[in-house]
ROLUM-406933 format. One record per atom (N, C-alpha, C): residue number from 1; atom name; x, y, z. Coordinates in steps of 0.2 Angstrom, whole numbers, m for minus. Example, Ala and Ser with C-alpha at 12.3 -4.5 7.8 and 13.67 -1.06 7.14 Angstrom:
2
<torvex i="1" at="N" c1="66" c2="m28" c3="39"/>
<torvex i="1" at="CA" c1="62" c2="m22" c3="39"/>
<torvex i="1" at="C" c1="66" c2="m16" c3="39"/>
<torvex i="2" at="N" c1="64" c2="m11" c3="35"/>
<torvex i="2" at="CA" c1="68" c2="m5" c3="36"/>
<torvex i="2" at="C" c1="64" c2="0" c3="39"/>
END
This chain:
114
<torvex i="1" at="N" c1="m125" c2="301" c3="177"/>
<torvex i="1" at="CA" c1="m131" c2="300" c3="172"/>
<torvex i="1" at="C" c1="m128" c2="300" c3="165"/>
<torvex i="2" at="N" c1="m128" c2="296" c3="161"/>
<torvex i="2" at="CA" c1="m126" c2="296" c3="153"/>
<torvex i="2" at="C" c1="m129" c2="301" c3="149"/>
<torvex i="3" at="N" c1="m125" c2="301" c3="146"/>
<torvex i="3" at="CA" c1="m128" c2="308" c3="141"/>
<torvex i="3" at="C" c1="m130" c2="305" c3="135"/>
<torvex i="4" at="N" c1="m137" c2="306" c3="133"/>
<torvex i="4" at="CA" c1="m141" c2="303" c3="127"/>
<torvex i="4" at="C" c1="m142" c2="306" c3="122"/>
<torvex i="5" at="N" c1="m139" c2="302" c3="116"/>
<torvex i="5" at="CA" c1="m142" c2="308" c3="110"/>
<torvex i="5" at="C" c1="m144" c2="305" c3="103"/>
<torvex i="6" at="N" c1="m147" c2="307" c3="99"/>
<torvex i="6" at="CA" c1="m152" c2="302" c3="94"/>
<torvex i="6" at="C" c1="m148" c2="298" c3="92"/>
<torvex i="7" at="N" c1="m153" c2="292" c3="91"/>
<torvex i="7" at="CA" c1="m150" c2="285" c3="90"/>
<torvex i="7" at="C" c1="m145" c2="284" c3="83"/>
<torvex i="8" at="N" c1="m139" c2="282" c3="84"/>
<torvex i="8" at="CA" c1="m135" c2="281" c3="80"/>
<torvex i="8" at="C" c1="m136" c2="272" c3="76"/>
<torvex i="9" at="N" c1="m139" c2="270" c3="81"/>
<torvex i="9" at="CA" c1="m140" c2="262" c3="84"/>
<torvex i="9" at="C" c1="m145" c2="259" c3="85"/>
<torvex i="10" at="N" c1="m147" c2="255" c3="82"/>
<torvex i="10" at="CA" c1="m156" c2="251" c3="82"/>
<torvex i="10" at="C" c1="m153" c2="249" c3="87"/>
<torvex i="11" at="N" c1="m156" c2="249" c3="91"/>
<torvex i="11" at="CA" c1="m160" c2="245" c3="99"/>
<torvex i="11" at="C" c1="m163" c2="238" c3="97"/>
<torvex i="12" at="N" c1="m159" c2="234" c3="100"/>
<torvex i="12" at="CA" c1="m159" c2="225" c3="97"/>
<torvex i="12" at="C" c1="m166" c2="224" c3="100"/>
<torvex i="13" at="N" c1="m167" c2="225" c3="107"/>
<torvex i="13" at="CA" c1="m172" c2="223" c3="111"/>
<torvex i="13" at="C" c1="m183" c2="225" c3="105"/>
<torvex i="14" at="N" c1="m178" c2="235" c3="103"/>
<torvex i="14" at="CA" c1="m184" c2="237" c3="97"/>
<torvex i="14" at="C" c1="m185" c2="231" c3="93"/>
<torvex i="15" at="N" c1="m180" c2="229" c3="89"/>
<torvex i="15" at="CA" c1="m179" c2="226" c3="81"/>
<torvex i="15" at="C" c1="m184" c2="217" c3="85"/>
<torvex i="16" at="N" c1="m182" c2="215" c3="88"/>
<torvex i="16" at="CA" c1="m185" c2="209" c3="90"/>
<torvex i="16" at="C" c1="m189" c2="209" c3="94"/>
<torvex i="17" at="N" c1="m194" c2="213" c3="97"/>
<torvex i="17" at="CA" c1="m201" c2="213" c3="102"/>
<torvex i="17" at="C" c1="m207" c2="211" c3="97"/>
<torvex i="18" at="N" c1="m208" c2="205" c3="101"/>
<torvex i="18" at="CA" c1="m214" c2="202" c3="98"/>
<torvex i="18" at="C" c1="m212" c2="197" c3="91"/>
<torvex i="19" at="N" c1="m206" c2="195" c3="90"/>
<torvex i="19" at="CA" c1="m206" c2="192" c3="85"/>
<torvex i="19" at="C" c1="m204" c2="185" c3="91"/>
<torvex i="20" at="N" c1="m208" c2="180" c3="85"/>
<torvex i="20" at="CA" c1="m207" c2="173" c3="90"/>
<torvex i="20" at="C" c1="m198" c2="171" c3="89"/>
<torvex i="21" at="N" c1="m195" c2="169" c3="92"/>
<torvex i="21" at="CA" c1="m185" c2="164" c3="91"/>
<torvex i="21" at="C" c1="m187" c2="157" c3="89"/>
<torvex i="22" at="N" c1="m184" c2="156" c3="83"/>
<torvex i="22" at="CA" c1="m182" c2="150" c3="82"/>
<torvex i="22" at="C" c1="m177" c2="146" c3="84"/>
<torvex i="23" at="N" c1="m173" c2="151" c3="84"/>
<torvex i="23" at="CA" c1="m165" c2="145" c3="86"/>
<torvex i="23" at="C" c1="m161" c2="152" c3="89"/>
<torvex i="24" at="N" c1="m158" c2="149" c3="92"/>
<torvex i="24" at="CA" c1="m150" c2="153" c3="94"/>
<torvex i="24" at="C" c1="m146" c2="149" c3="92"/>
<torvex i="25" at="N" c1="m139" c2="153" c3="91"/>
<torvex i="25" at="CA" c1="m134" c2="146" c3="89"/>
<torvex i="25" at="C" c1="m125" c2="152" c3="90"/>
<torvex i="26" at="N" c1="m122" c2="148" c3="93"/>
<torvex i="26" at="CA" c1="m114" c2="152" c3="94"/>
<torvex i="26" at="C" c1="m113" c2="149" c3="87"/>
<torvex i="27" at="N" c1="m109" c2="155" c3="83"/>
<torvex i="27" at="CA" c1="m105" c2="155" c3="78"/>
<torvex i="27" at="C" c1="m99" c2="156" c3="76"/>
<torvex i="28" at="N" c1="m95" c2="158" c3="84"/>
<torvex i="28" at="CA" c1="m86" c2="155" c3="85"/>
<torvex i="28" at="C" c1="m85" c2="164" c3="84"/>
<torvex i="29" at="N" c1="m78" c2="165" c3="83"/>
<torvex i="29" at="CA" c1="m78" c2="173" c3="84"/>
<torvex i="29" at="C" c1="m71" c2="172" c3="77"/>
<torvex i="30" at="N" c1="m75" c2="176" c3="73"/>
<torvex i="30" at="CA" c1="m70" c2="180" c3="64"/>
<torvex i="30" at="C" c1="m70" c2="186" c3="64"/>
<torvex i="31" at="N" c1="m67" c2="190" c3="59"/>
<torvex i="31" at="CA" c1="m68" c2="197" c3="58"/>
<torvex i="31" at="C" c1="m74" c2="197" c3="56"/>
<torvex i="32" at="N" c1="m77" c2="203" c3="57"/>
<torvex i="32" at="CA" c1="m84" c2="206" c3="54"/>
<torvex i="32" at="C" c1="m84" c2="211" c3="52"/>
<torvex i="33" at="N" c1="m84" c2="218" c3="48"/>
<torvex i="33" at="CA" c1="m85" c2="224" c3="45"/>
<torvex i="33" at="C" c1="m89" c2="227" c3="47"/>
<torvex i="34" at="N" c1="m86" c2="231" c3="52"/>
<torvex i="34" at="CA" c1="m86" c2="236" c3="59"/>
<torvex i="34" at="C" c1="m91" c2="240" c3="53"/>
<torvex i="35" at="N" c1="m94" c2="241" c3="48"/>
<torvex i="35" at="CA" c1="m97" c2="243" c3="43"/>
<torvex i="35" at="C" c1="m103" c2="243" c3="45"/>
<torvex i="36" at="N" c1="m105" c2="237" c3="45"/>
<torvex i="36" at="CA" c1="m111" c2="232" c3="46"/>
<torvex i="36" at="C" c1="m116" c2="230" c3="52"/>
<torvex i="37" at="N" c1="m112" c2="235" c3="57"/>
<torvex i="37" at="CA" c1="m113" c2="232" c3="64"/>
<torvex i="37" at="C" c1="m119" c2="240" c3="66"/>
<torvex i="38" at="N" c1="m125" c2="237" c3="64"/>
<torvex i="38" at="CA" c1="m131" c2="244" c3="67"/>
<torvex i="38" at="C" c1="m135" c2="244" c3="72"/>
<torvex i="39" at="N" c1="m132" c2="241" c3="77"/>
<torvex i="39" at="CA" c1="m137" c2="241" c3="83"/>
<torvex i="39" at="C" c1="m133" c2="240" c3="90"/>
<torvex i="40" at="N" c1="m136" c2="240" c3="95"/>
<torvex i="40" at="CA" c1="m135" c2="237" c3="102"/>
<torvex i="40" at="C" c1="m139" c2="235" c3="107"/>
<torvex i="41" at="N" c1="m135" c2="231" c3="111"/>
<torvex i="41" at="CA" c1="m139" c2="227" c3="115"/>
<torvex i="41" at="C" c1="m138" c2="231" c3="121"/>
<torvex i="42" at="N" c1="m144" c2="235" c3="124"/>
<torvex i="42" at="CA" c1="m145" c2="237" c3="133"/>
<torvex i="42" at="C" c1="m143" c2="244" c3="132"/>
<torvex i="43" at="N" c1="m142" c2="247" c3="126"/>
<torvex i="43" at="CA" c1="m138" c2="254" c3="125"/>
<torvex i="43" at="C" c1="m144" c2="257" c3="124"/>
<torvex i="44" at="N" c1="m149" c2="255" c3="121"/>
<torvex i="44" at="CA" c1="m152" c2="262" c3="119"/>
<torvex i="44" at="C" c1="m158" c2="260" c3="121"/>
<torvex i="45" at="N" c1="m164" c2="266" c3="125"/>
<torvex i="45" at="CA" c1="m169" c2="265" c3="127"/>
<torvex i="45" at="C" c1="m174" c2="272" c3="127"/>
<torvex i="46" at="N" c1="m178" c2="270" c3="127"/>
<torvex i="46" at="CA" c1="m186" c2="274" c3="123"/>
<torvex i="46" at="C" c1="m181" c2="280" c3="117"/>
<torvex i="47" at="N" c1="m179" c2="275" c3="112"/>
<torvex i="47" at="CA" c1="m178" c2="277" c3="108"/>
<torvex i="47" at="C" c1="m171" c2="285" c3="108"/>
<torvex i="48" at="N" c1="m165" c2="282" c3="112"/>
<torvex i="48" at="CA" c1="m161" c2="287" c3="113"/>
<torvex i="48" at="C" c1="m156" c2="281" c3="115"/>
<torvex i="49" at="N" c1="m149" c2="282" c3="112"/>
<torvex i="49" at="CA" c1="m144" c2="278" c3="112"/>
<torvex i="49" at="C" c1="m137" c2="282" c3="117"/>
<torvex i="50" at="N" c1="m136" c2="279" c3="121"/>
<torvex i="50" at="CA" c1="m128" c2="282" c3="125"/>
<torvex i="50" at="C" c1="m126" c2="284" c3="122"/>
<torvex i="51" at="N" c1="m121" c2="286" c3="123"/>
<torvex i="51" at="CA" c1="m115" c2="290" c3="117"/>
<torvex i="51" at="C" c1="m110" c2="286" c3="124"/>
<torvex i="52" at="N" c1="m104" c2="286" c3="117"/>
<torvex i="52" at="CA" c1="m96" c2="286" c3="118"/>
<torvex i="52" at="C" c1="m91" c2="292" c3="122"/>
<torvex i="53" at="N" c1="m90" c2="294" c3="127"/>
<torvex i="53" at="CA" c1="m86" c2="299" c3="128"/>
<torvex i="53" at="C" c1="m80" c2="298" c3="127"/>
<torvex i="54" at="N" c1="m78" c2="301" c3="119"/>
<torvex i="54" at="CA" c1="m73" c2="301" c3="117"/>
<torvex i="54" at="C" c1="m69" c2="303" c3="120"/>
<torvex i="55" at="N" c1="m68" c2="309" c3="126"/>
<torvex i="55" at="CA" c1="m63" c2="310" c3="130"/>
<torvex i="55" at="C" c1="m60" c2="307" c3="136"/>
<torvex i="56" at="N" c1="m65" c2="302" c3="138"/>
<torvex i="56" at="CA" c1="m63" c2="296" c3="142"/>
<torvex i="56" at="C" c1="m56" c2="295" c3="142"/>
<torvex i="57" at="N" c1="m52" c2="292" c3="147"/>
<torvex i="57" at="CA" c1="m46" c2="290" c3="148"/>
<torvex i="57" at="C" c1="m48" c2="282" c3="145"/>
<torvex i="58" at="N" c1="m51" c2="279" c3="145"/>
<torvex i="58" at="CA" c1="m52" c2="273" c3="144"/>
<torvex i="58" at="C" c1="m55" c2="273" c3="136"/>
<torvex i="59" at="N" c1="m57" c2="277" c3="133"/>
<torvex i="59" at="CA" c1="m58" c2="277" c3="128"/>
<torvex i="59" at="C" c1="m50" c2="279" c3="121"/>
<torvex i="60" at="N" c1="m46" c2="284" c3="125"/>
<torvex i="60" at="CA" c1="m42" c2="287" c3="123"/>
<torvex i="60" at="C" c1="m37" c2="280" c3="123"/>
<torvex i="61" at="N" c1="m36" c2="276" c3="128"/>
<torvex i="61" at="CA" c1="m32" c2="272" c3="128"/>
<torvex i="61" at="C" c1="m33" c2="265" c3="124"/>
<torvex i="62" at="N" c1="m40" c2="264" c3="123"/>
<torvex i="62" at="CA" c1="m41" c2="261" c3="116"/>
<torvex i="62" at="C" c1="m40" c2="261" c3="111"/>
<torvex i="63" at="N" c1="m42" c2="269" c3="109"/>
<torvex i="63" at="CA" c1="m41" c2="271" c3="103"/>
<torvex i="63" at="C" c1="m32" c2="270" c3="98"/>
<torvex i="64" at="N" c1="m27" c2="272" c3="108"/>
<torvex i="64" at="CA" c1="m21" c2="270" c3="105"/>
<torvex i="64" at="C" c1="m18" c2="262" c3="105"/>
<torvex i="65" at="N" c1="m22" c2="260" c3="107"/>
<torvex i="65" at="CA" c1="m19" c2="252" c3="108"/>
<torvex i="65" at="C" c1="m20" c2="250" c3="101"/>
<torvex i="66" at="N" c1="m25" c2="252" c3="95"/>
<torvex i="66" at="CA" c1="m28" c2="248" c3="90"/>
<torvex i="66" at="C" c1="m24" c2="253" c3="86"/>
<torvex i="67" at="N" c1="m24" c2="259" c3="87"/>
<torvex i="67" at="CA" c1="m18" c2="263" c3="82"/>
<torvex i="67" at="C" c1="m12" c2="260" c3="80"/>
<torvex i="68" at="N" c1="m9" c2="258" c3="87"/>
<torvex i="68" at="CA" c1="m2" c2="254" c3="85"/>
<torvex i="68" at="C" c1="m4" c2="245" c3="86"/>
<torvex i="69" at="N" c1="m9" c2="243" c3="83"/>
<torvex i="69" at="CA" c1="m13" c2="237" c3="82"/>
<torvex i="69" at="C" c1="m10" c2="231" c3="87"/>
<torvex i="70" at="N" c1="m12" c2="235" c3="93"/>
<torvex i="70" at="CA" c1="m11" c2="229" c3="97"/>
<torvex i="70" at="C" c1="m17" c2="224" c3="99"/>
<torvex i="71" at="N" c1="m15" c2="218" c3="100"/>
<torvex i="71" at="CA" c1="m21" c2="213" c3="99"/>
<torvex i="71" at="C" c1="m28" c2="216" c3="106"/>
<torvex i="72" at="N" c1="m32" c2="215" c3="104"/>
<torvex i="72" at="CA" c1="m37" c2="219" c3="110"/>
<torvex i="72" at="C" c1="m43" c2="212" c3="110"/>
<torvex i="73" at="N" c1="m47" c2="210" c3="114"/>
<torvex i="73" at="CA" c1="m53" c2="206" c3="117"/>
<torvex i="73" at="C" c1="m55" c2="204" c3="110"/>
<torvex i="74" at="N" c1="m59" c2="201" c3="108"/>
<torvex i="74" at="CA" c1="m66" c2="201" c3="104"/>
<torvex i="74" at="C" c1="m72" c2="207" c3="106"/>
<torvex i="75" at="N" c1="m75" c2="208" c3="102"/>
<torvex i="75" at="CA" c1="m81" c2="210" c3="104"/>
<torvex i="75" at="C" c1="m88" c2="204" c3="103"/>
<torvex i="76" at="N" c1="m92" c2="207" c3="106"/>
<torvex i="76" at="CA" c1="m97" c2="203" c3="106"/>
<torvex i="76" at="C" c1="m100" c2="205" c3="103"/>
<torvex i="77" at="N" c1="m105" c2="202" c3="98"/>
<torvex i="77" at="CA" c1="m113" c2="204" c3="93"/>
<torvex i="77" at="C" c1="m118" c2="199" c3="93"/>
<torvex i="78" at="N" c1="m123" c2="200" c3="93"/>
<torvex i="78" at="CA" c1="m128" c2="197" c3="92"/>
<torvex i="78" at="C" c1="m130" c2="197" c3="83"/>
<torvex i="79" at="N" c1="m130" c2="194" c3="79"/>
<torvex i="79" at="CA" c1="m132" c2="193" c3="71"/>
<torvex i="79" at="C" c1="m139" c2="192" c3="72"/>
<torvex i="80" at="N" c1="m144" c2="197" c3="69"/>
<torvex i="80" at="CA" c1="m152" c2="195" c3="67"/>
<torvex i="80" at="C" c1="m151" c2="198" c3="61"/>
<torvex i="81" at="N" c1="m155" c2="193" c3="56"/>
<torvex i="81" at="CA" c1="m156" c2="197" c3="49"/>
<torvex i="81" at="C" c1="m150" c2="199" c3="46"/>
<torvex i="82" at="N" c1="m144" c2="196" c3="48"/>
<torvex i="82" at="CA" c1="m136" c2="199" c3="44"/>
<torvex i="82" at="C" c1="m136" c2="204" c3="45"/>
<torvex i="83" at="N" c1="m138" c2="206" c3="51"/>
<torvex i="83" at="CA" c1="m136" c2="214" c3="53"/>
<torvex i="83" at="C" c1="m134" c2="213" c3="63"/>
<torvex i="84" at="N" c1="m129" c2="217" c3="62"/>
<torvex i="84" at="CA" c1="m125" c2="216" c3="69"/>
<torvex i="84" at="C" c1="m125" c2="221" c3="76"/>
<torvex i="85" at="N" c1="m129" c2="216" c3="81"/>
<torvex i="85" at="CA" c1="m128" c2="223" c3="88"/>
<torvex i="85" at="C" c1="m123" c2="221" c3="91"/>
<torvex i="86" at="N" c1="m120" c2="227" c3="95"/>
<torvex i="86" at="CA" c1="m115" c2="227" c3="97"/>
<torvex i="86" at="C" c1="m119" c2="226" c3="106"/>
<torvex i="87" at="N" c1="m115" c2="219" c3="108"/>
<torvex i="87" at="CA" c1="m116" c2="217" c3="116"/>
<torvex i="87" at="C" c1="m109" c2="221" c3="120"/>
<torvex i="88" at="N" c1="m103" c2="219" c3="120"/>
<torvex i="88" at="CA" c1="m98" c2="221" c3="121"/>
<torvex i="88" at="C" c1="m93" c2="224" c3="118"/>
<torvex i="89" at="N" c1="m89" c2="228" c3="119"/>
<torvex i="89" at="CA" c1="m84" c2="233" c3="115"/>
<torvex i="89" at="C" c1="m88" c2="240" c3="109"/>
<torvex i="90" at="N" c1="m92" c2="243" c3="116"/>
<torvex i="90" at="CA" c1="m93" c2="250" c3="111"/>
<torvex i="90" at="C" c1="m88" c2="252" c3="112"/>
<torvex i="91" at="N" c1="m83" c2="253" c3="114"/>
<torvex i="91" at="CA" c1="m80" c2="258" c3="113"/>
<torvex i="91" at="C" c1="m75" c2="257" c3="109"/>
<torvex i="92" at="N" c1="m72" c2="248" c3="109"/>
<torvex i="92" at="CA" c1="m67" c2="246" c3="103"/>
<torvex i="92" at="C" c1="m71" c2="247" c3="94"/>
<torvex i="93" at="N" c1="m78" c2="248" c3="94"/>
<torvex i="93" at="CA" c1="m78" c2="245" c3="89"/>
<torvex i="93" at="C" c1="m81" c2="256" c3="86"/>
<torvex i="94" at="N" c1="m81" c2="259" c3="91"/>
<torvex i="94" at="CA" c1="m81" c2="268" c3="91"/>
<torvex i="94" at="C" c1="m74" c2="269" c3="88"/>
<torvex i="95" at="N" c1="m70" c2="268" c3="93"/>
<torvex i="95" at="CA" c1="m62" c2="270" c3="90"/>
<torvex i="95" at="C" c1="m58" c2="265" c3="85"/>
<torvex i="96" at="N" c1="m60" c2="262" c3="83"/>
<torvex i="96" at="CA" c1="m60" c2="255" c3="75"/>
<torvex i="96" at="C" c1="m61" c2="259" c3="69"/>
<torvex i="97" at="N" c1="m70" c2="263" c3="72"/>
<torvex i="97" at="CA" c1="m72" c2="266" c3="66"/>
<torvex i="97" at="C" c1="m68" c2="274" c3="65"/>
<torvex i="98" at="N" c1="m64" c2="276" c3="70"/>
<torvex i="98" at="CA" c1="m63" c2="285" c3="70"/>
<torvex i="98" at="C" c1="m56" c2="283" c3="67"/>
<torvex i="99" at="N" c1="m52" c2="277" c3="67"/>
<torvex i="99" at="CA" c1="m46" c2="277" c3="65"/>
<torvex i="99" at="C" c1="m46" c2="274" c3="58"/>
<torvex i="100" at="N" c1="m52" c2="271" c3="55"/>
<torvex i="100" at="CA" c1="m54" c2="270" c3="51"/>
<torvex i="100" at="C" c1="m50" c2="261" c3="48"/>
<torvex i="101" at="N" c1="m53" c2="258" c3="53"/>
<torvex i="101" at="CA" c1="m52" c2="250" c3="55"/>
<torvex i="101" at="C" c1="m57" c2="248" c3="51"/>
<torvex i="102" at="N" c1="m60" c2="243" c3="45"/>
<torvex i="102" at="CA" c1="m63" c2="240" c3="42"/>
<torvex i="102" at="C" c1="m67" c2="234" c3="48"/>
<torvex i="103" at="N" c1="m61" c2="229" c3="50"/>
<torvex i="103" at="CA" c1="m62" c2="225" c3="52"/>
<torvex i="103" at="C" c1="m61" c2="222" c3="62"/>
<torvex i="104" at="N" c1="m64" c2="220" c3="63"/>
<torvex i="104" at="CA" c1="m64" c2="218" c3="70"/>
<torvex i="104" at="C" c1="m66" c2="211" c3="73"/>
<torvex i="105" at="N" c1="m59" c2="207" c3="79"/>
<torvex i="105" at="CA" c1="m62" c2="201" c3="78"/>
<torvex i="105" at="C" c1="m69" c2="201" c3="82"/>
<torvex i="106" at="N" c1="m75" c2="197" c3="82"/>
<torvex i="106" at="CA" c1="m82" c2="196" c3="86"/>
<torvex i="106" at="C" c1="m80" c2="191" c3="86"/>
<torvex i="107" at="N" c1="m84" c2="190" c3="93"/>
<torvex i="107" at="CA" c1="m89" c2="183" c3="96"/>
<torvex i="107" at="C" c1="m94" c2="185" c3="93"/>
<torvex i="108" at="N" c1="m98" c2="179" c3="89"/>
<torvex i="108" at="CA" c1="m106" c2="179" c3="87"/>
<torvex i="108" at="C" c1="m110" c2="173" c3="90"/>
<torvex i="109" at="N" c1="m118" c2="178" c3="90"/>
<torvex i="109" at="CA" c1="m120" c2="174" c3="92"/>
<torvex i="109" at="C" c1="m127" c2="175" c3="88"/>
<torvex i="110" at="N" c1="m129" c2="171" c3="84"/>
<torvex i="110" at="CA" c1="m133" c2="173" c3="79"/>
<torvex i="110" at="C" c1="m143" c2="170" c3="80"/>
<torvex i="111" at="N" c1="m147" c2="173" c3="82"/>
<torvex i="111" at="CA" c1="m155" c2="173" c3="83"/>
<torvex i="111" at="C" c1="m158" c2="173" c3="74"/>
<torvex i="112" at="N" c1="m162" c2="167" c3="75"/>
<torvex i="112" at="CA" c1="m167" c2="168" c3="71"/>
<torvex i="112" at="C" c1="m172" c2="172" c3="70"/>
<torvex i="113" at="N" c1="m178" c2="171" c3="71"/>
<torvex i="113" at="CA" c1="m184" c2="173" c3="72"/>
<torvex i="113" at="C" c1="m188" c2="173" c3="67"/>
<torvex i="114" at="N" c1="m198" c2="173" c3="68"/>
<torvex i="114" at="CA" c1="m201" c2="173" c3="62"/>
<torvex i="114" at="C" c1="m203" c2="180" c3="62"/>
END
């Protein structure tokens, strides 16, 4: 079972319940400012957010692949309102922020709504 601890991270599913979609639209994948990115997609429910287990073997090996800047996946985001959740790569975009990495390539995929 995960281990929950107060949200770091808007809950995308929260931020858009009950607003009507306009458009969806892919936006190709650029750096983004791992700064910027405050939410997630499927991580966080009745307001509690997974956490990262930094001591992970999988985690730790991340963290050393982006150390000595080896090229790693994209991640995925979702853009509502110029604000970014994370769909895939918690844990590149965890250890980005701990080694203090500005930037990260994204896939985008950006929602309207009214």
């Amino acid at each position: 079972m995960p281990f929950f601890r107060k949200p770091r991270y808007k809950s995308f599913d929260e931020q858009v319940n009950g607003r009507k979609l306009i458009s969806r639209s892919y936006k190709g994948t650029r750096p983004i400012d791992v700064n910027k990115i405050v939410g997630s997609v499927g991580r966080c429910h009745n307001g509690q957010c997974e956490s990262i287990d930094k001591n992970s073997q999988r985690y730790k090996n991340i963290k050393k692949a982006l150390e000595s800047l080896k090229v790693l996946p994209a991640i995925k985001v979702y853009v509502v309102d110029n604000e970014y959740y994370i769909v895939d790569g918690h844990h590149r975009v965890e250890a980005s922020k701990e080694i203090g990495m500005e930037f990260l390539d994204a896939e985008i995929i950006e929602f309207k709504y009214h």
